[in-house]
GUKEFI-719578 format. One record per residue (C-alpha): residue number from 0; residue in one letter; z, x, y. Coordinates in pm, 1 decimal. Example, Ala and Ser with C-alpha at 12.3 -4.5 7.8 and 13.67 -1.06 7.14 Angstrom:
2
    k  r        zz        xx        yy
    0  A     780.0    1230.0    -450.0
    1  S     714.0    1367.0    -106.0
//
This chain:
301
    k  r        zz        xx        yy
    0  X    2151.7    -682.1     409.7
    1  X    2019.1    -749.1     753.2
    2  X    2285.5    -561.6     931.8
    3  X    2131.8    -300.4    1185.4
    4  X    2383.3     -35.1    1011.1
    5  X    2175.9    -148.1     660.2
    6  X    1879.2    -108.8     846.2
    7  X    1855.5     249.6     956.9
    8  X    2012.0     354.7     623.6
    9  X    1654.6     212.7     492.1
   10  X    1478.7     347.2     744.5
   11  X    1637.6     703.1     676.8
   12  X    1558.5     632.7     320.8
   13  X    1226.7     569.5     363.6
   14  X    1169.7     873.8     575.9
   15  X    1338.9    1100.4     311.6
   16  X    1106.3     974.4      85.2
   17  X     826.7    1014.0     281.9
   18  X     932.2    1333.3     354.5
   19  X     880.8    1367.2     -55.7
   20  X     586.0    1237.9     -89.2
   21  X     422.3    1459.7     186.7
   22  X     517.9    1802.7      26.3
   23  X     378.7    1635.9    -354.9
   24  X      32.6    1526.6    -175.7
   25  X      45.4    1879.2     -16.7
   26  X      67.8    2022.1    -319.8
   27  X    -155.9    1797.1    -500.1
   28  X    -412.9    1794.8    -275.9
   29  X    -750.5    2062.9    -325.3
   30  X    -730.8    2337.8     -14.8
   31  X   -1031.2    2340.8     156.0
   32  X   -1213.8    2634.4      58.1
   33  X   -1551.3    2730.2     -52.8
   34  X   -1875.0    2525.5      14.9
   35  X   -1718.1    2191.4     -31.1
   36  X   -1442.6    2262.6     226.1
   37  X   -1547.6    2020.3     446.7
   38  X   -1468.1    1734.0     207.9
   39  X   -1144.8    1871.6     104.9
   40  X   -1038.9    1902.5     467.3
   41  X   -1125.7    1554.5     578.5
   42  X    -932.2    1424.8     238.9
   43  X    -604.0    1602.2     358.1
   44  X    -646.5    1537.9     708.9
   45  X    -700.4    1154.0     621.2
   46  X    -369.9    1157.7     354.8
   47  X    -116.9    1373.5     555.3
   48  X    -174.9    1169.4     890.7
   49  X     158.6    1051.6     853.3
   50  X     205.2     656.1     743.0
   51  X     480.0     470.5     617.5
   52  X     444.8     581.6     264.7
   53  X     527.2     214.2     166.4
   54  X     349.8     258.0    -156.1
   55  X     492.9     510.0    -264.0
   56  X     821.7     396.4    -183.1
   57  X     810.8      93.3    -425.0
   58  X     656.2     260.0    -678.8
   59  X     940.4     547.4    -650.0
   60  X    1229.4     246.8    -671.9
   61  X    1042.4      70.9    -964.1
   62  X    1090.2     380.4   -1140.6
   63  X    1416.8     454.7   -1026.5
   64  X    1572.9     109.4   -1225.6
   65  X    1512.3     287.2   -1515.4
   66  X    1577.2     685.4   -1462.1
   67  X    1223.2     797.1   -1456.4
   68  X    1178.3    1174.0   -1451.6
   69  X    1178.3    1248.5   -1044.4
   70  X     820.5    1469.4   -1087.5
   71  X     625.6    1220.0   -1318.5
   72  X     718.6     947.5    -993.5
   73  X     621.0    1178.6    -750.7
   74  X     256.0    1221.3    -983.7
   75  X     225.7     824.1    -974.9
   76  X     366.2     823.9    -596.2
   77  X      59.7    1034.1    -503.3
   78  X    -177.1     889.4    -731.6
   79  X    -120.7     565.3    -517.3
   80  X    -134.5     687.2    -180.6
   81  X    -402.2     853.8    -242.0
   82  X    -632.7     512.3    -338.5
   83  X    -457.8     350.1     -76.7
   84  X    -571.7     657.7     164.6
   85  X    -924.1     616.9      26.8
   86  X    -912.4     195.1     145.5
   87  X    -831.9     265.8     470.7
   88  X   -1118.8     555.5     517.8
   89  X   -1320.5     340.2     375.6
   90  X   -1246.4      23.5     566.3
   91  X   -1269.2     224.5     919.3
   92  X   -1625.6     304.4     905.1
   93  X   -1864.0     108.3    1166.1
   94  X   -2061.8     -56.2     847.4
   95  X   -1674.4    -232.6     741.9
   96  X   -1385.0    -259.1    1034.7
   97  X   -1531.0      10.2    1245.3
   98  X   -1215.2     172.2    1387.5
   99  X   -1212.0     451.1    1631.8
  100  X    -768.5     504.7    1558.4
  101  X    -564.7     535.3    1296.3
  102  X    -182.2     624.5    1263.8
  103  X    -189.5     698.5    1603.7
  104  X    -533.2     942.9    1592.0
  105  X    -919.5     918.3    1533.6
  106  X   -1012.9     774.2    1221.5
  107  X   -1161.0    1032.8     938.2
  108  X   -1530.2     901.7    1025.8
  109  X   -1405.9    1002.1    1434.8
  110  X   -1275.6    1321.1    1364.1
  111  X   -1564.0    1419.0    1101.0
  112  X   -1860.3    1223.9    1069.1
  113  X   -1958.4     885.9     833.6
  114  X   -2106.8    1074.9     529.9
  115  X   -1848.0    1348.8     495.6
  116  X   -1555.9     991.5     539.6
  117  X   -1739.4     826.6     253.4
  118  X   -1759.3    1126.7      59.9
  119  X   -1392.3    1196.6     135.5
  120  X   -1286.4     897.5       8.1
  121  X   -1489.9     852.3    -297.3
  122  X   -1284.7    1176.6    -387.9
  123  X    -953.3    1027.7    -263.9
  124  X    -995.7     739.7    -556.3
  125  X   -1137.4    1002.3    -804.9
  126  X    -835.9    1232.0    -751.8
  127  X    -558.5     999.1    -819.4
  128  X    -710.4     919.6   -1172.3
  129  X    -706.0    1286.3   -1222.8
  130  X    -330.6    1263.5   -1137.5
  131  X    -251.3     986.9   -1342.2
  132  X    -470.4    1141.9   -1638.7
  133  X    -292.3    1460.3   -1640.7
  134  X      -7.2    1525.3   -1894.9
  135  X     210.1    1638.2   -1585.8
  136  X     217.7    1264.5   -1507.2
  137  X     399.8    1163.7   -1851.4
  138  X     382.7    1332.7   -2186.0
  139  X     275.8     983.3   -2367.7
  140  X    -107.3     970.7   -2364.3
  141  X     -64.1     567.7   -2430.6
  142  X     103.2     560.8   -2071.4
  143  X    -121.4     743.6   -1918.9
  144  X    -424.0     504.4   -2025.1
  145  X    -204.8     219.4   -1901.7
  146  X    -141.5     371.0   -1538.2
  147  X    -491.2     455.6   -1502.4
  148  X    -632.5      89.7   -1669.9
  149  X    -350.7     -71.1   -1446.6
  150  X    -465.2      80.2   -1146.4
  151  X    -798.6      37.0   -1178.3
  152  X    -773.1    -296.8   -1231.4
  153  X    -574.5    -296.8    -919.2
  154  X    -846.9    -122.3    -721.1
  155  X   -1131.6    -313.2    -829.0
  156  X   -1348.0    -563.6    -807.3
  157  X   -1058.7    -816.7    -911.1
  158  X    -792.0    -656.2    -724.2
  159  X    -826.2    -482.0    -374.8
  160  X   -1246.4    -433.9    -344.7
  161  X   -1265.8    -805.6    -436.3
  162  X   -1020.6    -915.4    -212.9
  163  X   -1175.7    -703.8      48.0
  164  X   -1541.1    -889.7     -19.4
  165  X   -1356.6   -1214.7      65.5
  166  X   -1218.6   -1078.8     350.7
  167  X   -1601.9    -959.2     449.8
  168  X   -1721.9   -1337.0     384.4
  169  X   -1440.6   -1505.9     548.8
  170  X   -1538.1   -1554.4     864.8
  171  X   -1863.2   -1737.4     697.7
  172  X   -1594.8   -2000.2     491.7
  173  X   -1365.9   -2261.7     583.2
  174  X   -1065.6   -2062.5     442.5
  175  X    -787.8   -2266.0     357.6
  176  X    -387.3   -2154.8     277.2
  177  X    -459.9   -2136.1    -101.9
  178  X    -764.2   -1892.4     -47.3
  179  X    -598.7   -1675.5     206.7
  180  X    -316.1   -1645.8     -22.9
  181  X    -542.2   -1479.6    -295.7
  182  X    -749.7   -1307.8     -61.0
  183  X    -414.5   -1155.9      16.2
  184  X    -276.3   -1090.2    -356.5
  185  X    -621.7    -932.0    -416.5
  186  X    -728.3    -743.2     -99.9
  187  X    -352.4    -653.0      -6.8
  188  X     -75.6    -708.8    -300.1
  189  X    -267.9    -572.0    -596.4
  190  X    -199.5    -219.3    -521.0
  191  X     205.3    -317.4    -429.2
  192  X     154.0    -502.0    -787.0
  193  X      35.2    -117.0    -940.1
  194  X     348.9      28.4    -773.6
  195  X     614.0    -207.8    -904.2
  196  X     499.0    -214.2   -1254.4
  197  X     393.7     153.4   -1278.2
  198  X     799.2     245.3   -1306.4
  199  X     856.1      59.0   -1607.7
  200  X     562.2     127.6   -1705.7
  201  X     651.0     501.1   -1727.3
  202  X     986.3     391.0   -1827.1
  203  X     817.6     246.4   -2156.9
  204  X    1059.4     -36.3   -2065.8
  205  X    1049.2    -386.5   -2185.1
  206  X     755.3    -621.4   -2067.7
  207  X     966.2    -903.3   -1899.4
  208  X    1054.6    -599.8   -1642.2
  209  X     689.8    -581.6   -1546.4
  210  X     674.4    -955.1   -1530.9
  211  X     990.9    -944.6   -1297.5
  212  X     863.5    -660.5   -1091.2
  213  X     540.9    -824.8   -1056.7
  214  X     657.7   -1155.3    -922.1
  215  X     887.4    -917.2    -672.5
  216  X     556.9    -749.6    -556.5
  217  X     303.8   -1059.5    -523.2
  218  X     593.0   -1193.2    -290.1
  219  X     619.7    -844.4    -158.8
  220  X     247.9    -811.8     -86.8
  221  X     210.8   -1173.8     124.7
  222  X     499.5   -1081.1     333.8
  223  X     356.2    -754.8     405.6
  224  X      19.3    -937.9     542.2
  225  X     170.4   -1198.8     707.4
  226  X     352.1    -964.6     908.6
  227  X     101.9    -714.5     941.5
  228  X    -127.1   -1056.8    1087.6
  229  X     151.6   -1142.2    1365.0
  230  X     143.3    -754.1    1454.1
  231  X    -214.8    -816.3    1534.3
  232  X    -154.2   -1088.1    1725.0
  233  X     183.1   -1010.9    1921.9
  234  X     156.0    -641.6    1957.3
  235  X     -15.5    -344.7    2084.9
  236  X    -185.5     -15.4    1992.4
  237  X      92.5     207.6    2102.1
  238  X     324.7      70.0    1863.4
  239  X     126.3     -51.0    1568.8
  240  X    -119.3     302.0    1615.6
  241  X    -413.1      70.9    1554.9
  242  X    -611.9    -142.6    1724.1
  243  X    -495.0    -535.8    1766.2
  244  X    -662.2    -862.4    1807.0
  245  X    -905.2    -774.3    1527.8
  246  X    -881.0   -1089.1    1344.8
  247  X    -951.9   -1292.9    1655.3
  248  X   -1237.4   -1105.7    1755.7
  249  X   -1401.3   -1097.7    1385.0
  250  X   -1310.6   -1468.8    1345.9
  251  X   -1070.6   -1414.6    1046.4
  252  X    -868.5   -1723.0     933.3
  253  X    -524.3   -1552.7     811.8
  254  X    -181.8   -1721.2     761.8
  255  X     -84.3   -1686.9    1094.3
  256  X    -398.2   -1879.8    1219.0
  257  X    -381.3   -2122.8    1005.3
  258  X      17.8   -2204.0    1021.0
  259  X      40.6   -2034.5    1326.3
  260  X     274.7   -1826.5    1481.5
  261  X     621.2   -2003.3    1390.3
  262  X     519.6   -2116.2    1090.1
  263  X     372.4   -1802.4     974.5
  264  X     735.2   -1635.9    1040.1
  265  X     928.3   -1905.9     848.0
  266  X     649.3   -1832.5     541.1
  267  X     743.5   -1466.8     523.8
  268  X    1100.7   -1538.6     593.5
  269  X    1121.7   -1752.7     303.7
  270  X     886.7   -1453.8      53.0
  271  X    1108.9   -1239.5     212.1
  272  X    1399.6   -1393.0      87.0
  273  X    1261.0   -1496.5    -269.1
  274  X    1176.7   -1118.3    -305.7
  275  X    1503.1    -994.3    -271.3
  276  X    1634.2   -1258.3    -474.9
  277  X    1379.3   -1176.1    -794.2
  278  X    1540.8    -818.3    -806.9
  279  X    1923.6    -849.1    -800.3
  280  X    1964.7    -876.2   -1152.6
  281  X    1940.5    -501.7   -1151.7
  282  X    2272.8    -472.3    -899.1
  283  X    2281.7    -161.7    -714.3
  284  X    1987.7      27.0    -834.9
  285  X    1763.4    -184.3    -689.9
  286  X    1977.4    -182.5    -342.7
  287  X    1657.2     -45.4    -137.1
  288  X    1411.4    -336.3    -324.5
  289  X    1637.4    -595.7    -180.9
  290  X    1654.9    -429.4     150.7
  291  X    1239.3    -376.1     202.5
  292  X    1161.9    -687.0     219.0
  293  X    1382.9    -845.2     521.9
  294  X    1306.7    -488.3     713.1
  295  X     939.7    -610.0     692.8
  296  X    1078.5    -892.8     880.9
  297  X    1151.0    -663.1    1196.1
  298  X     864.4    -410.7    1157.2
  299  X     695.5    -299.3    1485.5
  300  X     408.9    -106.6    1342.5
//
């Protein structure tokens, strides 16, 4: 699976999708018209900045295991990226990371100004409720509550805000491996947990397959931030479309600065492995699950 011809047929995949995903947020999305247009317009210009779609992607192949209706995944694909869209505008302003770039172009609170980002989004978050709420989404209102109560607990003060508070108070602890490793499943792998479960989930499928798709994701999720931490360390703005050398500069202790460099890549070479692993009972549906995780291995940006 890590043969450069395997490779670009996940990278091509992950583009399609993408490609997907864009038109459904598009669609999704409010215009920006009347009085309120200027929130509307900084909420689409924030989501369809491009972005790996990553989110979306697992929560598409989570569904896909189990034949889930291609529009009520696109809903739930949406409804993610659309929280996740809201953590980053969020995260950029000067009171949290302040971050002048993002994907490559000024950050929402750059391009508009810091009350109309916060505003922009708050409705982010609230929108991809209304998604999930909708009957669009799935015709059972029992799954419905259980996307929406599943990602909020994801979002949340137990799941991404709280990670993000330890994140915040970090640099004021003596971190060690064990609380960087929740501070990642909270801040970081509780959303990828909301994607994997969300396609059983909507499959009505068994519980030990949210349980399986879980463990997949919490693996998933580390191995995401550990290499996401080495690409602050080793690379640069033109290829991540970020800024670098954050963590340094804020005095965050991650994985990489506590294992270092070498022994942060043997970490995520061994998640990356485990991951795959945890899904190949499935067999060939779950082909692109196996594959994501040793492509994160070789990611540039």
């Amino acid at each position: 699976m890590n043969q450069p011809g395997t490779q670009h047929a996940l990278a091509a995949e992950l583009e399609r999708i993408g490609r997907s995903i864009d038109a459904a947020l598009e669609r999704l999305l409010p215009q920006p018209l009347g009085l309120q247009a200027r929130v509307t317009e900084a909420m689409r210009y924030a989501v369809l900045a491009g972005g790996k779609r990553l989110r979306p992607f697992l929560l598409m192949q989570s569904a896909g295991l189990f034949g889930v209706a291609p529009e009520r995944v696109l809903r739930g694909a949406a409804a993610i990226e659309c929280v996740h869209t809201y953590s980053l505008v969020h995260d950029d302003l000067p009171c949290m990371d302040d971050d002048d770039l993002r994907r490559g172009r000024p950050t929402t609170h750059k391009a508009f100004d810091e009350a109309t980002a916060v505003l922009a989004g708050d409705a982010l978050l609230t929108i991809a409720f209304e998604i999930l709420a909708d009957a669009e989404t799935h015709p059972s209102g029992a799954v419905r509550a259980r996307l929406v109560s599943e990602l909020a607990k994801a979002s949340g003060s137990n799941g991404m805000i709280g990670g993000q508070m330890m994140d915040i108070d970090a640099p004021s602890h003596r971190f060690g491996v064990d609380e960087v490793v929740l501070l990642q499943r909270l801040k970081t792998g509780a959303l990828f947990e909301f994607c994997c479960v969300a396609g059983p989930i909507l499959a009505e499928a068994d519980s030990e397959h949210e349980a399986r798709l879980r463990e997949y994701a919490r693996d998933f999720g580390l191995l995401f931030q550990i290499t996401d931490d080495l690409l602050d360390v080793l690379s640069t703005p033109e290829k991540t479309g970020k800024a670098v050398g954050k963590d340094a500069q804020h005095g965050k202790v991650t994985l990489v600065s506590l294992l270092g460099i070498e022994g942060a890549r043997r970490r995520a070479e061994d998640l990356a492995a485990r991951a795959a692993d945890t899904v190949a009972p499935y067999g060939p549906p779950a082909k692109w699950l196996q594959m994501l995780p040793p492509h994160l291995l070789r990611r540039e940006s």
